[in-house]
N, C-alpha and C positions, 0 to 999 in steps of 0.2 A: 373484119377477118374472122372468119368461122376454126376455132381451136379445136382438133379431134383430141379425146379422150382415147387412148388405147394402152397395148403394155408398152413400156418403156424401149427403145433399140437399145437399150445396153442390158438386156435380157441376158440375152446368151454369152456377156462378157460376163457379168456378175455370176451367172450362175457358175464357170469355169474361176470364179473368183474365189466359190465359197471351198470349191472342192481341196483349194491350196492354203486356204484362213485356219489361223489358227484359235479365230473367236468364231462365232456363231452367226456372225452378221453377215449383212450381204455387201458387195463390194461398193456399190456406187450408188446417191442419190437420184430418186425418182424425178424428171423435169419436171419440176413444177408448172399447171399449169396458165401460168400469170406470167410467164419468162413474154419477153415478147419475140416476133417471128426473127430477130436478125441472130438468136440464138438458136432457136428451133433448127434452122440450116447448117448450125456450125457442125462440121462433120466431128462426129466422136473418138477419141482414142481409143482399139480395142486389143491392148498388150494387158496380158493380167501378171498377175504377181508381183514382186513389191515393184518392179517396172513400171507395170500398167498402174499400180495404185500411186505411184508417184507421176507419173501422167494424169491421170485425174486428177491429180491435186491441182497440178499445174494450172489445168484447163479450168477448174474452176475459179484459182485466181485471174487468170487471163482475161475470160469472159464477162467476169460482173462485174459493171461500174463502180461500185465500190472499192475501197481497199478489202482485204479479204486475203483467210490463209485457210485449209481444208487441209484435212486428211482423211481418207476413205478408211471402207473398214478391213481392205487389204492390207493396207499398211499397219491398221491398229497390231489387226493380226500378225502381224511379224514381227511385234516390241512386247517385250514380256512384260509390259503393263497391267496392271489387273483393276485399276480404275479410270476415270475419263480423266480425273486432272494429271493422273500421271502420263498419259497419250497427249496433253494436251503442252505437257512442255517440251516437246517436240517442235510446237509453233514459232517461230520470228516474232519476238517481242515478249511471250508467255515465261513468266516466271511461276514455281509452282511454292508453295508450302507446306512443312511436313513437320506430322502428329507419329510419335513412335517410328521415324523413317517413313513413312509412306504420305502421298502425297492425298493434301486435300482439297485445299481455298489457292487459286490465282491470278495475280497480276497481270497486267497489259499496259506494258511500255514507261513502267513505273507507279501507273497507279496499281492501288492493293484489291482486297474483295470485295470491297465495298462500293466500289468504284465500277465492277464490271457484273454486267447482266445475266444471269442463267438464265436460257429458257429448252425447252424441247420441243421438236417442232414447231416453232416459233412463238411460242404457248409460255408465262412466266414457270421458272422452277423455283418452289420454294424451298429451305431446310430450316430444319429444326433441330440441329447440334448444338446440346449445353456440354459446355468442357469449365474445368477449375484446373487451373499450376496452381499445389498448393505453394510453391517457391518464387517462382519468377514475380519480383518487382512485387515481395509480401505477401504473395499471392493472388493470383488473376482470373477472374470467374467471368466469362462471357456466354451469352448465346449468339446464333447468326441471327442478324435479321435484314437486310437485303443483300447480304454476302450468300454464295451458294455453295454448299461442301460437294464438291466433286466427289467424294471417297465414299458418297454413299450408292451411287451409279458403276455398277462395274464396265467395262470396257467395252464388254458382249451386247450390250445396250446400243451400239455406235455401229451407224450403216453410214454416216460422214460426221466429221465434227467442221462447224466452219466456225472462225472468226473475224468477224465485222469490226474493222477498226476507224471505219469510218462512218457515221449518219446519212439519213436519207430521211425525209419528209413520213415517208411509208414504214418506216421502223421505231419500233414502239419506243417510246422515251424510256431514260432510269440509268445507261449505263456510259459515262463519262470515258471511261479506262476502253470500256467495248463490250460486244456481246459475243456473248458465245452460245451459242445453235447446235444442240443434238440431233441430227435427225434419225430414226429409225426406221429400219427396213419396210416394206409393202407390198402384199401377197404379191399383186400384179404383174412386181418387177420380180420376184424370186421362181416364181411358177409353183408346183407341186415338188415339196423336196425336204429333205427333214436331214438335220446337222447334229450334230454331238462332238462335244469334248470331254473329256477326263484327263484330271490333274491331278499329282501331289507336289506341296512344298514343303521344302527340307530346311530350318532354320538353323545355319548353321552355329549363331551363338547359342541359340535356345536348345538343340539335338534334336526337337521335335521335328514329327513330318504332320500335316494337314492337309486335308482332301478338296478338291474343288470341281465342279461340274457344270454344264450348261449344256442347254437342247436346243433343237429350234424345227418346228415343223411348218409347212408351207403349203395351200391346197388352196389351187383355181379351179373352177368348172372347166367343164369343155370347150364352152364359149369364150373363153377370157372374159369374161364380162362379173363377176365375182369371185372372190378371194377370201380368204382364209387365215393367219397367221399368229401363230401363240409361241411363246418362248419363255424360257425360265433358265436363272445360272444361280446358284449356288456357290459359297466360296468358306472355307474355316480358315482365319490365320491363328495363329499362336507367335507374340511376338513379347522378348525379353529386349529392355532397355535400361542399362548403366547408365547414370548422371551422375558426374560428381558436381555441384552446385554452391553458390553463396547467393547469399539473399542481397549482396551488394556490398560500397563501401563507402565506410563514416571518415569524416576529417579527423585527423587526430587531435588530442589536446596540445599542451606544450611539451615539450620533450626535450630533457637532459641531457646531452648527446656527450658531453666533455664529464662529467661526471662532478661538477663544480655545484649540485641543486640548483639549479637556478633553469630554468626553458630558456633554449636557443633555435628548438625548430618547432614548427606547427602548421597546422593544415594540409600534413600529407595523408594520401589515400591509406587507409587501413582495411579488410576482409571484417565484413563483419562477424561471419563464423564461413565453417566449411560445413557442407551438406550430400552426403554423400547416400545417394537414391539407387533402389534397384527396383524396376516394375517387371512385373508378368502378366503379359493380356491376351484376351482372346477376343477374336473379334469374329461375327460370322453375319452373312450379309446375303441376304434371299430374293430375288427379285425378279417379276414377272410382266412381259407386257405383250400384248396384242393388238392385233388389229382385222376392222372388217373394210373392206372396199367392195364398192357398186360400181358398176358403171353403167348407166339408169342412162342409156343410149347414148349414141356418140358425143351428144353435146352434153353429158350432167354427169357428177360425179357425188359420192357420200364417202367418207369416210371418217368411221370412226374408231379411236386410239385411248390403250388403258396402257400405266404405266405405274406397277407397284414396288414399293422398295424397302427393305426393313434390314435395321442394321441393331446387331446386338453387341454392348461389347463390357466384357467383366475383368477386373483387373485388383492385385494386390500389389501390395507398395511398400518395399522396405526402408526406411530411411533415419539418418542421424544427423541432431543439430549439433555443433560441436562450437559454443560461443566464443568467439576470440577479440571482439576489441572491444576497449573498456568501456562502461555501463549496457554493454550486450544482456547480461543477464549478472545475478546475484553470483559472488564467490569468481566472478573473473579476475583476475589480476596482472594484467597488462604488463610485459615483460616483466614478470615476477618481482615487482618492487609496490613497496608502498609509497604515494606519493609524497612529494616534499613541499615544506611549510607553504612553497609560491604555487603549489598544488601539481608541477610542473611532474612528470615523470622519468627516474633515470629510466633510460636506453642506449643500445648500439647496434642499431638495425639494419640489416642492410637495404641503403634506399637507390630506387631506380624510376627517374621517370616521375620523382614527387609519390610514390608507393613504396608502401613498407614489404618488401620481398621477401623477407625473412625476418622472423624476432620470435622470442620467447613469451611465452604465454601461459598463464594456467585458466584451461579449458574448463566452463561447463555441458556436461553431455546428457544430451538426452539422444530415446529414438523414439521413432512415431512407427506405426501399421497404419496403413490406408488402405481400405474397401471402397472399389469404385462399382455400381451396377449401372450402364443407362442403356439408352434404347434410341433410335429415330425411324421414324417413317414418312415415306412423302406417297402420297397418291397423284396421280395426273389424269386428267381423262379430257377428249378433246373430241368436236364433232365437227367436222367441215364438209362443207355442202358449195362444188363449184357446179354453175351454168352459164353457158357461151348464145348466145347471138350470135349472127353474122361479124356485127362490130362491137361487140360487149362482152366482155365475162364479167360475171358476179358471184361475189365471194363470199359467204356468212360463217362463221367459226364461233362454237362456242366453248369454252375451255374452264377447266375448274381444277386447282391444284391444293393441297393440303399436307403440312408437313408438322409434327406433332414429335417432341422430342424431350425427355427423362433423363437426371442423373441423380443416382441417390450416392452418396459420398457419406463413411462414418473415418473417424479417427479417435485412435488412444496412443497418447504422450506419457511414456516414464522418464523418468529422471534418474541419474545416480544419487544416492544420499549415503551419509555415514548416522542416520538413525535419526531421534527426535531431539531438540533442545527441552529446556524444562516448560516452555512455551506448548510442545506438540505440536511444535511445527517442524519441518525435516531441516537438516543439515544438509548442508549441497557439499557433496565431494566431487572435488575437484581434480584434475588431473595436468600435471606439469608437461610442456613440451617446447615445440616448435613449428611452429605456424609461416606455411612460405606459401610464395605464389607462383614462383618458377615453372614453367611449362604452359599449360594448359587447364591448370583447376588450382581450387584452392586447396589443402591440402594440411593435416595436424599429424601430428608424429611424436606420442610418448616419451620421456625422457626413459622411462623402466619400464618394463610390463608389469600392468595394474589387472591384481586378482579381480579385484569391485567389477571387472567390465563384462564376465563371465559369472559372474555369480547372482543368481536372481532375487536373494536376500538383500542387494544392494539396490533396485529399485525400487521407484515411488510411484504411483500415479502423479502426472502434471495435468490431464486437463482430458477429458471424451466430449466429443463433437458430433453431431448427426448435421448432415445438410442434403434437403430436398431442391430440387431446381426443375422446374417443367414450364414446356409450353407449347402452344398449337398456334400454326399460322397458315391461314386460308385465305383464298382467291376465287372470287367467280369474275368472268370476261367472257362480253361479247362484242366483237367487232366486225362490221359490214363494211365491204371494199367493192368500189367497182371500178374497170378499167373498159378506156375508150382506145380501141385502135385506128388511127389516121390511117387515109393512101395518102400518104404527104411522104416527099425526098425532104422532110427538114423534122419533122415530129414525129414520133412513133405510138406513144402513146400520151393519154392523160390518165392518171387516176384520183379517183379521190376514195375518202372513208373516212371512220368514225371510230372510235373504240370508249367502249364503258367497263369501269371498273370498279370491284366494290374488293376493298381486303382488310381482314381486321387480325391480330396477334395479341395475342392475352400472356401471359407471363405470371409466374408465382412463386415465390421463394417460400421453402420451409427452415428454422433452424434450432437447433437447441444443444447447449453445452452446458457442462461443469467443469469445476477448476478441482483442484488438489485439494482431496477432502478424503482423504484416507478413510477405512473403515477394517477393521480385520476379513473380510467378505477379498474386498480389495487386493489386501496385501498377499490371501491365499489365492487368489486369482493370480498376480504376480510370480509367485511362487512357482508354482503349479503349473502353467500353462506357457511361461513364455518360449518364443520360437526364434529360429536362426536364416539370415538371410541367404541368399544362392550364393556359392563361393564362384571363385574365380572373378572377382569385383573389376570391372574393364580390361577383360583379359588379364587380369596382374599388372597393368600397367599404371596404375594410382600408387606412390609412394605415401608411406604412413597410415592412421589407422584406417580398416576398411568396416564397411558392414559387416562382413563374417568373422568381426571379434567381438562383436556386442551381440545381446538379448533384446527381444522386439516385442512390442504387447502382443496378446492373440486377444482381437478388439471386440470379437465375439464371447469371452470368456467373462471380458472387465464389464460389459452389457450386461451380462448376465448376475454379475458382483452387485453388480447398481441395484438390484432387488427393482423397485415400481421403475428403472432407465432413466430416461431422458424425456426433458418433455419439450418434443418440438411443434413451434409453434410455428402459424404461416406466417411470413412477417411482412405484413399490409404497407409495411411504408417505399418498401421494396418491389411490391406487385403492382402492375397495372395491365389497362384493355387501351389497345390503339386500333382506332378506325380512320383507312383512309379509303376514300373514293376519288376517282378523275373520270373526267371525259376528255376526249382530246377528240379533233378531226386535223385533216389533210388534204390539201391536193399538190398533186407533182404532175410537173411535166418531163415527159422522157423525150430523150433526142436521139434521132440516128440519122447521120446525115452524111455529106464530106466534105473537106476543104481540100478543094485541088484531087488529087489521088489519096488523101489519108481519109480515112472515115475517122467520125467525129460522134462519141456516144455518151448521154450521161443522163442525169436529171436535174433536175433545180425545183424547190418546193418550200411550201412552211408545213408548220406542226402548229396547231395552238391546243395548248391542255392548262386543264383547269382542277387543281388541286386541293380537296376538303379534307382536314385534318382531324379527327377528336381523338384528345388524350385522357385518361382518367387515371388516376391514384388515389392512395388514401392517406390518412391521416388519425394517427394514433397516437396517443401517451406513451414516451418513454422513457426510460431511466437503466442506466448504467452499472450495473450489481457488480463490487467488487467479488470477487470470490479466487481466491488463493493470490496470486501474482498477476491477475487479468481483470479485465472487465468484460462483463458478458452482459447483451441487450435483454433489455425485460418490457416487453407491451403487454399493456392495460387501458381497460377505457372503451370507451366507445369505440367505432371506426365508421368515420365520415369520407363519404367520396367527393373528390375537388375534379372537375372537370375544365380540360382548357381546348381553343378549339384555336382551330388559322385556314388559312385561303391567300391562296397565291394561282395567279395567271401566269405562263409565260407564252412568247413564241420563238419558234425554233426551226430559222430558215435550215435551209443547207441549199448544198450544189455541189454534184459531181462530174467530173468532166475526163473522159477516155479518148485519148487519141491514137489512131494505130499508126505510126508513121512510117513504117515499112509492113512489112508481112511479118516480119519477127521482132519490130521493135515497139514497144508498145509506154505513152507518156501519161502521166493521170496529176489532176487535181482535185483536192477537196476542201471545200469550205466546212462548218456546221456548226449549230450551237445545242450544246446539251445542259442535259442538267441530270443530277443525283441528289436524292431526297435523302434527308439526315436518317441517321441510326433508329430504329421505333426507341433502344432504351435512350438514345441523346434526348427525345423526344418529353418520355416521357418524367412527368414531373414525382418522380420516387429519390428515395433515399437509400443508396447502397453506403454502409459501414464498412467502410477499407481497413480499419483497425478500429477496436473499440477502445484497448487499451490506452492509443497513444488519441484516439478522439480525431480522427482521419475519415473524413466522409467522400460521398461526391452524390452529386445530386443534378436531373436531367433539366432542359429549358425547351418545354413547349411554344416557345416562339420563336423556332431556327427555321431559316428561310434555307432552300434548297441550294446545294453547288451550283454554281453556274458558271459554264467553259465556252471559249471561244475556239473551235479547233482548223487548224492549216497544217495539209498534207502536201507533197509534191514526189511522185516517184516516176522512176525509171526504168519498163521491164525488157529483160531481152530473150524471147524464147530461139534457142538455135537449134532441137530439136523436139521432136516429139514429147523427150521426158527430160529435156536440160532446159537451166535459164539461170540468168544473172538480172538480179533484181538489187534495186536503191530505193530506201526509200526516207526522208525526212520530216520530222512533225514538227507542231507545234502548239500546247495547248495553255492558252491562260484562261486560271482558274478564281472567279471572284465567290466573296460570302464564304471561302475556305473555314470551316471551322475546327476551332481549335480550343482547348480546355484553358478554362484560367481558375489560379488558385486566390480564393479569399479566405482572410483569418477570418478569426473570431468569430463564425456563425452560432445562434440558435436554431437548430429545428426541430419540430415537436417537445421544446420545452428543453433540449440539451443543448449546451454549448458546445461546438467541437471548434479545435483546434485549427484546422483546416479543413475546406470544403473545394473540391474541384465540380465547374460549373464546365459543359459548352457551350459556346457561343460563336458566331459569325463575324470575324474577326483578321480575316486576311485574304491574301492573295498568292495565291499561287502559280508560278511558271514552269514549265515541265518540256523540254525539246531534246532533240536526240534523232537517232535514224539507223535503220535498219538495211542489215545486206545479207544477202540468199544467193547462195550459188546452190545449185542440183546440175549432175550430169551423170547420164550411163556413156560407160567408157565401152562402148562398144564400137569402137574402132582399134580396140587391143587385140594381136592375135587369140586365137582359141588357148584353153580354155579361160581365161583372163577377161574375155568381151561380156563376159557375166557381171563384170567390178560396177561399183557406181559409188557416190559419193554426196551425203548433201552438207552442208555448210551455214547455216546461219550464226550472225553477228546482230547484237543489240546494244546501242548508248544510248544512254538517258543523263541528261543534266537535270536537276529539279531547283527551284529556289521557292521560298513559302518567307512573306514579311508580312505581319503583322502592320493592324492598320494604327499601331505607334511606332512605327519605323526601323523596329525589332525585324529580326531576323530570328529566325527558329529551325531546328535540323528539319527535313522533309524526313516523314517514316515511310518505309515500305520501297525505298526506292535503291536498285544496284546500278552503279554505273555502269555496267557491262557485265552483257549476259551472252552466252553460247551454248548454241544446240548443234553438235554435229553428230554424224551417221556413216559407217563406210559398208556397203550392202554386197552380198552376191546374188543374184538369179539367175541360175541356169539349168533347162531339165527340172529334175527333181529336186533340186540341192538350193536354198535358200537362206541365207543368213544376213547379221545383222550384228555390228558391232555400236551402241550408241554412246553419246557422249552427250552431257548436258553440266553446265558451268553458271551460276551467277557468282555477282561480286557483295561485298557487304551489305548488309540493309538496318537502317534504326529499325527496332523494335519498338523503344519508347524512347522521346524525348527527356523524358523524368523520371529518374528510378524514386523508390518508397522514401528514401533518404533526402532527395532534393536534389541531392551533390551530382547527379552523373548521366549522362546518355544510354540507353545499352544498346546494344548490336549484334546481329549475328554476324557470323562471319562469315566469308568464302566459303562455297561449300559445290563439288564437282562429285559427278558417277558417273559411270558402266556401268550399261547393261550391253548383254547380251543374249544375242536369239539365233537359235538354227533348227530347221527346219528341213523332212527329207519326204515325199513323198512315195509310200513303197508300194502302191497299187493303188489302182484308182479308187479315189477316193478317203481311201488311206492315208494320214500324214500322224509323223512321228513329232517332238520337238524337245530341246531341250532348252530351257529357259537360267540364264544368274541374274541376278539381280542386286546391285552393288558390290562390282566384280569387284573393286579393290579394296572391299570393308572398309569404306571413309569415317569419320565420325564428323558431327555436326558439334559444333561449337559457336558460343558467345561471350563475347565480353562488354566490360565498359569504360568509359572516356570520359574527358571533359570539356568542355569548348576551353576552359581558364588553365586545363591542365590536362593536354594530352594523353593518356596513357602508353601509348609507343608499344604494345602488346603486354604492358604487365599489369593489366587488370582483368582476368580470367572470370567470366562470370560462371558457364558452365561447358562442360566435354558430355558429348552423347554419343552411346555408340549401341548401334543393334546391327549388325552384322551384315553375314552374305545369305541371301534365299537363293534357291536352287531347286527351279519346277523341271519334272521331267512329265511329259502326257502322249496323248496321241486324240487324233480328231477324225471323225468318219463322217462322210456326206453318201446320201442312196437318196 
């Protein structure tokens, strides 16, 4: 079968696409051309607007043998999303997660990010986001490394997003959970035409407004036969975030409860202090991509694709530890009593749920200032070269991606004190109150008002920190595919291929601190310079004290105090370089046939890939420097490199199977086996220090052998028209060599004993099933003007179970049991809107808080948005965009498997408000 190269027939839908999009993109993906012919004849939907883009959704699920979920870039354009993962949970099954409210890393049907594939044009995406909570779970310092941050890709990027929920022989291995596919616009299909938007958003908790823009120009010859196309969006956010926070909760000791001295209760949850955080960030995000296309005569095609993206984001941090249970910190004193001879403490708390909800305390306080600087960039570039035969096309792609990502992080910690002992060391003043957990946060509350808390002669330094964290992770790929088209009624095609990969990630920690070492340099710094946090602390809605009654270091000042600073070192036990390469080849057989009157379409195939792993670390002298109330790391010594390496084969049948069994009812199976390669830092054999103080490490195992899934789909589609359909559909995935952390006491390494060390390891099994249902329909069958209404609907369940291969059970993390995307739309004329809805249910964060004792979890968490859009002359369109119409806030707590919490373990309440874009968008 001889395949022509020419411009796409959805030309002239797209183009009338762009004119009503509220992004930059163009409406629908280009046919690829590797489809085989029983697609080629499918006649195409040509309704545009969010109509027509929810018809092309449709049709793209419909069509491929896969499971598979798409949204066009009409539809992007009418969700006031402004990155790809927040368009992306819109999808059946997609859950997204969110950094400062917005969205960045997403699941697929219960697995997390790590679990599912980024790529762009089918091409790997990689990122390079370093993030540190200095709070959650002690504090939690990650990079991505085969997870992909959405929130660096703005929307305008998106000419369809598809999700692949199922495997094929022909699709590149790594993502278990699924892939998800950007494709981007191509001259061919846009023709000659140039697009513009302009934005401001309005934050409503922060009052700021922020500007945002993007272009896009489009230039074919006369011929069609060469193209043109370059585009750039631009975006500032300015985003304020309230946290009230706890680092977690400790068992209590014994406790008095009858006032007899003697303990009659123990082991209930206690707050280990409250943390009440206010950020201000800026984020801005520049990104450029192109493309050239040939068409080097009807049978060959070139194309080649750049795709740059730089995110900056700068952020200050007001924050108070406020320590409330006993041995939290020096001068606490646990419901204001000294303890009695059985060491037992009087109280009379009031307890719920096994948690102490309420009691008396005397607090020690400190606040901290945090300076965040970092940076990410990814590059993409990609070259593909198809040619057709009569019965052949041949495909060569060469692709090279590159993601390089920076956080510099400083902190200054004061304390309250009432002056020096005859020691010169500070006195800890303390402050009397009441410590609850009622609500939604933890939360301390003065007995009096205390002068000390406003007065800057009453603080101390506790401790200045510098922390560097960078890394770069790069990919070159070339994969050669050729497909064979049969005249055969039973086979349509064969194809086979090959892909080589080579990707290596390097990582490097910087760090350097002092503890409380006073100096008069110091204390005039203190004096002198300190600074007050944003009032109106969670809208007023936090009872007791907030950040805007306390003094915050200015961290720049106490730097400056330090006379020679900080001396930060890179700390070698921490860094390494990870080199992996695979080869993998293929071949699949496609089917297009019929049984009886139904046609019968699929493929069936193996995969075999071949995995070479090298790890490297190093190794250094260390030693544990007390200094004030902490321990801070100190290398010296040589540094020796320890290299570890591994190889693993697997293979990875599949088989998909489409049946149309009417004209609009449409049945599908799928078999397949995947696999996901461990984390580069699980991988690598470094030494991250979780606490130095309490001698908490965790340390990575270059010998993890990759996830391995067995997956079973079964669904049911019913299209009743053009742009409606009721879809079912059911998984099911088991997951062996699941790995999971285990903790060992007493380790030495590099010459320290710590306390604990967390190792992973390959260590269980995992079961994951659930099913999914989609309803879409335009209600046009309502009289006028109401036939414009439409409506779509998705529902997502997931069950997960994770046992351990000692017969343990363990929480699965990352998983909701039910998730909801709905939408109720108008299109009519010029008038287009959009009201959306998006729901998931709780999810573990971590199995283990810092303490041992507790699970934690986010909670429930549901938004609006909404979008309307008016078009007042050709070409013209106006819009206005909210974005967390109902100001929700994001919240966490924790649990216990031994001891439920019932809701009164509040870990944290977050709240950033409503954004409010208003723009306009012009196409000539």
């Amino acid at each position: 079968m001889n395949k022509k190269f020419s411009r796409s027939v959805l030309s002239t839908v797209i183009s009338a696409a762009i004119v009503g999009s509220l992004s930059i993109s163009a409406q629908a993906a280009e046919d690829e051309a590797s489809k085989s012919k029983k697609n080629e004849d499918i006649e195409k939907i040509t309704v545009s607007g969010i109509r027509g883009s929810v018809a092309e959704s449709l049709n793209t699920k419909r069509f491929d043998d896969n499971f598979v979920d798409a949204i066009t870039a009409e539809d992007v354009g009418k969700l006031p999303d402004r990155n790809v993962a927040e368009a992306l949970q819109r999808v059946p099954g997609v859950a997204i997660q969110r950094d400062r409210g917005e969205g960045d890393f997403v699941s697929i049907r219960g697995l997390g990010p790590d679990f599912v594939r980024g790529t762009v044009n089918g091409r790997t995406l990689v990122s390079g986001t370093e993030s540190f909570d200095s709070t959650l779970n002690g504090g939690a310092a990650s990079t991505t490394g085969r997870a992909t941050n959405f929130d660096v890709l703005p929307a305008e990027v998106i000419n369809k997003l598809e999700v692949y929920k199922t495997g094929s022989a022909s699709q590149v291995e790594g993502g278990i959970g699924g892939v998800v596919n950007i494709k981007t616009a191509r001259p061919l299909q846009l023709g000659t035409t140039t697009a513009a938007t302009v934005r401001g958003q309005y934050g409503e908790f922060n009052k700021k407004t922020k500007p945002s823009f993007s272009g896009l120009h489009s230039w074919v010859n006369d011929d069609e036969t060469f193209g043109a196309m370059a585009a750039v969006s631009y975006s500032d956010r300015y985003i304020r975030e309230d946290i009230a926070n706890t680092f977690g909760y400790l068992k209590s000791p014994e406790i008095d409860t009858n006032s007899d001295k003697k303990g009659d209760l123990a082991g209930a949850f206690i707050p280990f202090s409250a943390n009440p955080e206010s950020f201000t960030e800026e984020r801005k995000r520049t990104t450029v991509n192109g493309t050239l296309q040939w068409l080097l005569g009807e049978d060959t095609q070139l194309v080649a694709d750049v795709l740059v993206s730089k995110r900056d984001i700068d952020s200050n941090q007001y924050g108070a530890i406020y320590s409330l249970a006993p041995g939290s910190q020096a001068g606490v004193k646990f419901c204001n009593t000294e303890p009695n001879e059985d060491k037992s403490v009087t109280c009379k708390p009031e307890l719920n749920s096994g948690t102490f909800t309420r009691f008396p305390t005397t607090a020690n306080i400190e606040s901290f200032t945090d300076i965040r600087s970092g940076s990410d960039e990814s590059v993409n570039f990609g070259l593909n070269f198809q040619h057709n035969t009569e019965n052949w096309l041949f495909e060569a792609d060469y692709s090279y991606a590159d993601a390089s990502g920076e956080l510099n992080f400083g902190r200054s910690v004061i304390s309250l004190v009432d002056g020096l002992n005859a020691d010169g060391k500070n006195i800890v003043h303390t402050v009397k109150g009441i410590a609850s957990t009622h609500g939604d946060t933890v939360s301390f509350t003065p007995d009096a008002t205390d002068a000390a808390l406003l007065s800057a002669a009453n603080y101390a330094i506790q401790q200045t920190e510098l922390r560097k964290r960078k890394n770069e992770d790069s990919e070159h790929a070339f994969k050669f595919d050729a497909t064979y088209s049969f005249d055969s009624d039973i086979f349509s095609e064969l194809k086979v291929g090959a892909r080589w990969r080579s990707r290596e990630k390097t990582f490097d920690v910087y760090f350097g601190q002092n503890g409380g070492r006073n100096n008069p340099a110091l204390a005039t710094a203190i004096t002198n310079s300190t600074m007050r946090a944003p009032s109106n602390f969670l809208d007023g809605s936090l009872t007791g004290l907030t950040p805007s009654q306390l003094l915050f270091p200015n961290h720049q000042a106490i730097l400056n105090a330090r006379g020679k600073g900080i001396d930060v070192a890179r700390q070698s036990l921490e860094s390494f370089v990870a080199e992996e390469e695979t080869l993998a080849g293929y071949a699949q057989l496609n089917v297009n046939t019929y049984v009886g009157d139904m046609k019968l379409s699929g493929n069936a195939g193996v995969r075999v890939v071949r995995t070479n792993t090298d790890v490297t670390g190093q190794s250094q002298k260390l030693t544990l420097e007390q200094q004030g109330s902490i321990n801070v790391p100190v290398l010296s010594g040589e540094i020796t490199d320890f290299p570890f390496s591994n190889s693993y084969t697997n293979v990875l049948p599949s088989l998909n199977v489409k049946l149309d069994i009417t004209e609009d009812l449409v049945g599908r199976f799928s078999y397949s086996k995947s696999l996901t390669r461990p984390e580069f830092e699980q991988l690598a054999p470094s030494l991250k220090i979780i606490n130095a103080t309490q001698r908490i490490a965790g340390f990575g195992n270059p010998s993890l052998e990759p996830y391995l899934a067995d997956n079973f789909d079964l669904g049911l589609e019913w299209y009743f028209n053009e742009s409606s359909a009721f879809t079912i559909a059911g998984f099911h995935k088991d997951i062996d060599d699941y790995i999971v952390g285990s903790v060992n006491k007493d380790v030495t390494i590099a010459g320290v004993k710590f306390n604990s060390v967390r190792q992973p390891d390959n260590q269980g099994n995992a079961k994951i099933k659930g099913f999914e249902i989609g309803y879409s329909q335009a209600f046009t069958f309502l009289p006028e003007p109401f036939d414009g209404l439409g409506a779509i609907v998705n529902l997502t369940k997931v069950s997960a179970d994770l046992k351990l291969n000692n017969g343990d059970k363990v929480p699965f993390p990352g998983v909701s049991d039910t998730s909801i995307n709905t939408a109720l739309y108008y299109d009519k004329d010029a008038l287009q809107a959009r009201l959306a809805y998006s729901w998931r249910d709780d999810f573990l964060i971590d199995p283990t808080d810092v303490f041992g004792a507790s699970q934690l979890y986010a909670e429930a968490y549901g938004q609006f948005d909404l979008s309307v859009s008016y078009e007042f002359a050709d070409g013209l369109t106006g819009f206005f965009e909210v974005v967390n119409l109902t100001d929700e806030q994001e919240k966490r707590y924790a649990t216990a498997i031994d001891s439920p919490a019932n809701g009164t373990r509040p870990l944290s309440l977050g709240q950033t408000g409503r954004k409010i874009n208003l723009g306009v968008s012009y196409k000539f």
